[in-house]
C-alpha positions in Angstrom: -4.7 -9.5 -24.5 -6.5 -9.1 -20.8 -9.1 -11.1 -20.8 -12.2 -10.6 -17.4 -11.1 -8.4 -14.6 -7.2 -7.9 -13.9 -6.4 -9.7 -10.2 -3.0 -9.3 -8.3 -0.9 -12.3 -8.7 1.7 -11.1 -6.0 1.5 -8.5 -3.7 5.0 -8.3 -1.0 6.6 -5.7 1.0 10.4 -4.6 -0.5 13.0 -3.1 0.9 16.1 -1.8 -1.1 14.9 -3.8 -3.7 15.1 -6.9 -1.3 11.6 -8.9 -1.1 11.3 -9.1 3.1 7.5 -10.2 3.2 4.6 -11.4 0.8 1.2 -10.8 1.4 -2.0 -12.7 0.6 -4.5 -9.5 0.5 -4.5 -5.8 0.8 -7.2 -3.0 0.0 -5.8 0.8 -0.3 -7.8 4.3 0.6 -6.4 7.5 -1.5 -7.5 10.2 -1.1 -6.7 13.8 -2.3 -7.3 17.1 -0.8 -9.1 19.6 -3.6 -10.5 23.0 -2.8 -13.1 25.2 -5.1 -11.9 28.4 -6.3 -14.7 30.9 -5.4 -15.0 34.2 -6.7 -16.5 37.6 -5.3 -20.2 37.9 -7.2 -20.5 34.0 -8.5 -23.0 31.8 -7.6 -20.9 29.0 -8.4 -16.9 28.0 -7.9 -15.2 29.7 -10.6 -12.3 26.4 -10.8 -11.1 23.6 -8.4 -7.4 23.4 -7.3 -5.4 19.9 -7.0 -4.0 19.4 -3.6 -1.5 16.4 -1.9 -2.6 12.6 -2.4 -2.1 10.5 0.5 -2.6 6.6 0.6 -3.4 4.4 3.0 -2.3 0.5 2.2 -4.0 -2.4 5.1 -1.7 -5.4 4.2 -3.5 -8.4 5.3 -1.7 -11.6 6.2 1.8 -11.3 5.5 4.5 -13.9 5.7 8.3 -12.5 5.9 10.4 -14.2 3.5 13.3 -16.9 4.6 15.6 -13.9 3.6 14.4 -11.4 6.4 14.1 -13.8 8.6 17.4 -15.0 8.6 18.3 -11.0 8.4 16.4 -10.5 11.5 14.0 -7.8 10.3 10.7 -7.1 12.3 7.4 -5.9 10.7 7.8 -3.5 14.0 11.7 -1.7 12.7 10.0 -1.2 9.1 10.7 1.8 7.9 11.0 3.7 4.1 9.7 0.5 2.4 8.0 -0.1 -0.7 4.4 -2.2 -1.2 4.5 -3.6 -4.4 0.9 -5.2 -6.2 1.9 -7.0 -9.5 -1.2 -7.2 -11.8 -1.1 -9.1 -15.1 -1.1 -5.7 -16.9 0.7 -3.8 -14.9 3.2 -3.0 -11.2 1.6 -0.7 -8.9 4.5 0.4 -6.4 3.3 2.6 -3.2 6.8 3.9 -2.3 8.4 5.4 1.3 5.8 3.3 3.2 5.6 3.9 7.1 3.7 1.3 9.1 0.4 3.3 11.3 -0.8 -0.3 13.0 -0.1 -3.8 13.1 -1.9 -6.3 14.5 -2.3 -9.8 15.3 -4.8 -12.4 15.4 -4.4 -16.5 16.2 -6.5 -18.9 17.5 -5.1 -22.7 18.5 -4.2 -24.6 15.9 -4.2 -21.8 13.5 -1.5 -19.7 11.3 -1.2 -16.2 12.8 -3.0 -13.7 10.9 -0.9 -10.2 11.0 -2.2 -7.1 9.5 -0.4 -4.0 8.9 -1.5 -0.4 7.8 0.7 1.8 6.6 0.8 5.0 4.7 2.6 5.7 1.3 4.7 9.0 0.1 4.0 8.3 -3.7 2.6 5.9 -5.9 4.2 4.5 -9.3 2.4 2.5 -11.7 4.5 0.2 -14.3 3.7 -1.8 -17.4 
């Protein structure tokens, strides 16, 4: 039994099933287009149509793994990968990711912060 609000208690970046790169925070945008079915003589929409969903992931502070590292992979030659969010109730897994932006940030005696947005072909949710 769930008790308060469900939290992720690992979010990371995958790749063939390989975890490359974990990250501390993320927020996602989806969005779906939807368009009103109008008829001749109404006053209102007679129905609403589904369209695509698109999602937008910003990964905040990741770390690649020891793995990838030694591997030699780059946030920058990511390509086709999955976000994964495990939740104490359930895996959310935003699938055939491509990275949009990726920035840095670092100030002296500081970790470097990198952020990367990316955008997702599906979305799966697990129990």
């Amino acid at each position: 039994m769930i008790t308060g609000f469900p939290t992720s208690s690992d979010i990371y970046l995958e790749i063939e099933g390989k975890k490359v790169a974990v990250v501390q925070s993320y927020s996602v945008k989806s969005t779906k287009t939807s368009l009103v079915v109008e008829a001749f003589g109404e006053n209102e929409p007679v129905a609403t149509a589904a369209g695509q969903q698109s999602h937008e992931i910003t990964l905040l502070r990741l770390y690649a793994t020891e793995e990838a590292i030694r591997d030699g992979i780059s946030f920058y030659g990511l390509e086709d990968f999955s976000v994964v969010i495990v939740k104490p109730d359930r895996k959310v897994i935003f699938g055939g990711c491509q990275w949009v932006r990726i920035s840095e940030e670092a100030k002296i005696a500081s970790m470097v912060a990198e952020q990367m947005t990316c955008v997702a072909a599906r979305r799966i949710e697990t129990k």
